[in-house]
C-alpha positions, 0 to 999 in steps of 0.5 A, a space after each residue: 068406824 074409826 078404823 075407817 076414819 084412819 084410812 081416810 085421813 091416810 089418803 087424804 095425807 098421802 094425797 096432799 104429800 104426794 102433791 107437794 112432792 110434785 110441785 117440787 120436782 124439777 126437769 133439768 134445765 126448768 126455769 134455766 133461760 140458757 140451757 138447751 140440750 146442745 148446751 146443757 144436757 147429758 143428752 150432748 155429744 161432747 163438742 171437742 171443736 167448741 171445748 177444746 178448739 185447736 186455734 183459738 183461746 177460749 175465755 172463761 167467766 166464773 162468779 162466786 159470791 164473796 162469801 163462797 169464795 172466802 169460805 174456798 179460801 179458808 178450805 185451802 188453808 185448813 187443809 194444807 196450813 198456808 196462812 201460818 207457814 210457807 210451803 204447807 204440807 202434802 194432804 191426801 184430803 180433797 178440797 171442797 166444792 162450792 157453787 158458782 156460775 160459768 159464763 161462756 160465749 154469753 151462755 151461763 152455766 148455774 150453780 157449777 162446782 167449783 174447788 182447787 185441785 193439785 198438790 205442790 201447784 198448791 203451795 204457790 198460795 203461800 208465796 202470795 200467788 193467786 193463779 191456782 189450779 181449779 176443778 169444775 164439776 157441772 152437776 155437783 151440786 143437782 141434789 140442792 137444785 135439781 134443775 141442774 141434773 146431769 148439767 154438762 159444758 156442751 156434753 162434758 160432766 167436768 174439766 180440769 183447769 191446769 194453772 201452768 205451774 212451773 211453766 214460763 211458757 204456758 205450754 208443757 200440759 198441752 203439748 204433752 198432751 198433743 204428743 201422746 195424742 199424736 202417737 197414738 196413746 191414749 190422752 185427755 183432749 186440752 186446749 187454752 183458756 182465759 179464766 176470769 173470776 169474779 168474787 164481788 169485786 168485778 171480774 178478775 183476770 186469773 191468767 191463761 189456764 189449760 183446760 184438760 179433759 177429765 179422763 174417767 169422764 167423756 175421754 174413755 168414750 171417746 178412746 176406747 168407745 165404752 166408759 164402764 171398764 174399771 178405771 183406776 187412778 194409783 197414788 202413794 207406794 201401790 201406784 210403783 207396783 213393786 214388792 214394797 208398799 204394794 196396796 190395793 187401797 191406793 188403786 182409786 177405781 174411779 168407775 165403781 168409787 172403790 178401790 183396786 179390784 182382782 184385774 189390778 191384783 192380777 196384774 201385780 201377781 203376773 208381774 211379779 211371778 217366778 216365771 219372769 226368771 224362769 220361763 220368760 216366754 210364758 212369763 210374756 204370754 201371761 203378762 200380754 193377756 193381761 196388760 197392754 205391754 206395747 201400749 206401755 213401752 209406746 208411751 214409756 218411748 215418748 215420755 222418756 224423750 220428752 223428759 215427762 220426770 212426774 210420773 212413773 219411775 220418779 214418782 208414784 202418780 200422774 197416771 190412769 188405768 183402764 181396763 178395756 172391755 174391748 180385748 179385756 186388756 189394762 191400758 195405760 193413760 198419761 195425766 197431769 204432765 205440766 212438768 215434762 220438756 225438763 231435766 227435772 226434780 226428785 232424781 232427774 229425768 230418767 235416761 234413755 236406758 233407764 241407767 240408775 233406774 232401781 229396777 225392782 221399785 219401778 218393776 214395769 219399767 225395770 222388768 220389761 227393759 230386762 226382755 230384750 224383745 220389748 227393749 227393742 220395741 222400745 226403741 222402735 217407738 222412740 224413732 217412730 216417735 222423733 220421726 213422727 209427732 217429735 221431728 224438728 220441723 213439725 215441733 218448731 212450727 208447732 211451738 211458733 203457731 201456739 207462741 202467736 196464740 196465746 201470746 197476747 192472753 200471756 201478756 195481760 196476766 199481772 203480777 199475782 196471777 202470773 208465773 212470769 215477769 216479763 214477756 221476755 221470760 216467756 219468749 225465753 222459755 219458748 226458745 228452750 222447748 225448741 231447743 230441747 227439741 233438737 237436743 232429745 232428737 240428738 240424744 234419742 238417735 244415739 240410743 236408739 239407732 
């Protein structure tokens, strides 16, 4: 009997909890007046045209209550120690989501994360600069309200808001990212927004950013037609590939949240085999069933003519992996190039021959230049490159039409959030870019013609 008694107080307890779970079940996008599956869902096709439109500057609003954005700043300096000394110190320590709400066209996006993003761009906050660089994650925050599940921007999980650090004329991650396009090599889509942000003082305005597609989000969809390959994202000395530092543990896998796997260790062993001295065609075989070696050298070509110095063979990032599992090949994906179109930091730009380049430290671009047949494919992609995407008509067109665009955005950004003085400086910087232009395309022809 009273075992009996028990199993009837089970159910009835099962009953009244199961019943309590329902009532706190959500769909996505209950109770969420703007959201519609165009909008909102994970059901979206991402609409390029609406995110990354090529005429025309998209604006942001973000609201943050004050004390989420305080709280934001005080992660900012618990991480890199701006508030007690200029420059702050490099961190391997990702800064910290926190909610917000977007608005866009009118529409409104619910509890998005929000959280800064960079490294030196960062720094700029200890000299008082306000216009930092921003991630925003649609669905951070659904396991605290899961009426946001799987919330996407019109299809994309995430974007990347660039700042334009270091950039008079608000254009170098743009256009870098339209030439690699161009070419044919596999790049995030970006496109220029005006971001306001409000934090209980009224809406702010923060400057044009650059919107940049997350590349291991919709972007291998839409390069490579799958998503589930391994892509990696490689930092610190393992991302050199050289015999020194080389770590599986700073191959972020990006697809499984672990790091580098047996296709990136195979890569390496491939690379660095005896048979690069000798036996060089088997040696090719090996290294071509594994790794997209024209891909690479395409690349390497339009990011040596463009000068794109923070990256590979200057320093150990800006750069994705993929492994395709269309032709079981590594690919390569450039990122974060808002330093390209410059003579550059840290050693310079490298030259056209890779003169000065230690070889054994940046073995992809040192062992490849070593085999003349990849040499020359090499110099093929730079003429394709400056008779194409590059050549001079196009790129002055090109940086007058985007002068026009975003010029009158330029314009009203003040003082603390602004990398500018004056539109001077901004129509100076423009003039360079088509200056440096015509100064690539000189210096290309003499190397490879």
């Amino acid at each position: 009997m009273i075992n009996g008694k028990y199993l009837f107080l089970s159910m009835v307890i099962s009953f009244i909890c199961s019943s309590c779970y329902d009532e706190t079940t959500f769909t996505a996008g209950e109770g969420l007046d703007d959201w519609s599956e165009t909008t909102h869902s994970a059901n979206a096709d991402p609409d390029y045209d609406v995110v990354f439109p090529d005429n025309k500057v998209n604006k942001f609003t973000i609201t943050i209550a004050n004390d989420e954005w305080e709280s934001m700043q005080d992660n900012l300096t618990d991480i890199y120690g701006f508030s007690t000394r200029p420059g702050g110190d490099f961190s391997d320590e990702t800064p910290e989501y926190f909610p917000c709400e977007l608005e866009f066209n009118g529409i409104k996006w619910y509890n998005v994360g929000i959280r800064y993003k960079g490294n030196s761009s960062l720094q700029a906050s200890a000299q008082g600069e306000q216009k930092l660089p921003f991630r925003l994650d649609f669905d951070e925050f659904e396991d605290d309200y899961p009426e946001i599940t799987n919330q996407t921007f019109y299809g994309f999980p995430a974007l990347s808001m660039s700042s334009n650090y270091n950039d008079k004329s608000l254009m170098r991650e743009h256009t870098a990212n339209y030439l690699f396009a161009e070419s044919g090599i596999p790049a995030p889509s970006a496109a220029y927004y005006e971001l306001y942000v409000d934090y209980g003082q009224g809406p702010v305005y923060f400057g044009l950013y650059t919107a940049v597609e997350v590349v291991f989000e919709t972007m291998l969809k839409k390069s490579f037609g799958s998503d589930y390959g391994n892509c990696y994202k490689p930092e610190d000395d393992g991302a050199q590939f050289s015999t020194y530092g080389f770590n599986l543990s700073d191959f972020e896998n990006k697809t499984t949240g672990g790091t580098g796997e047996e296709d990136i260790e195979e890569l390496y062993n491939i690379l660095h085999s005896a048979e690069r001295t000798s036996d060089v065609e088997a040696w090719k075989d090996k290294l071509e069933s594994v790794f997209d070696v024209d891909g690479f050298l395409k690349w390497l070509a339009v990011n040596t003519t463009i000068q794109n110095w923070d990256t590979y063979g200057r320093m150990a990032h800006n750069y994705y992996l993929y492994h395709d599992p269309a032709d079981g090949l590594i690919k390569w994906i450039p990122w974060d190039n808002n330093e390209a179109f410059d003579e550059g930091k840290q050693g310079g730009a490298l030259a056209f021959n890779f003169s000065g380049l230690n070889g054994t430290s940046w073995p992809l671009i040192g062992y490849l230049m070593n085999v003349s047949e990849y040499e020359e494919i090499y110099k093929g992609h730079i003429v394709d490159f400056i008779e194409g995407p590059f050549e001079q008509s196009n790129m002055e067109n090109y940086y007058s039409i985007t002068e026009l665009l975003i010029k009158k955005s330029m314009q009203g950004e003040t003082t603390d959030y602004s990398y500018l003085n004056s539109y001077n400086e901004f129509e100076s910087a423009v003039n360079v870019l088509k200056s440096h232009n015509a100064n690539r395309i000189a210096a290309a022809n003499a190397y490879a013609k």
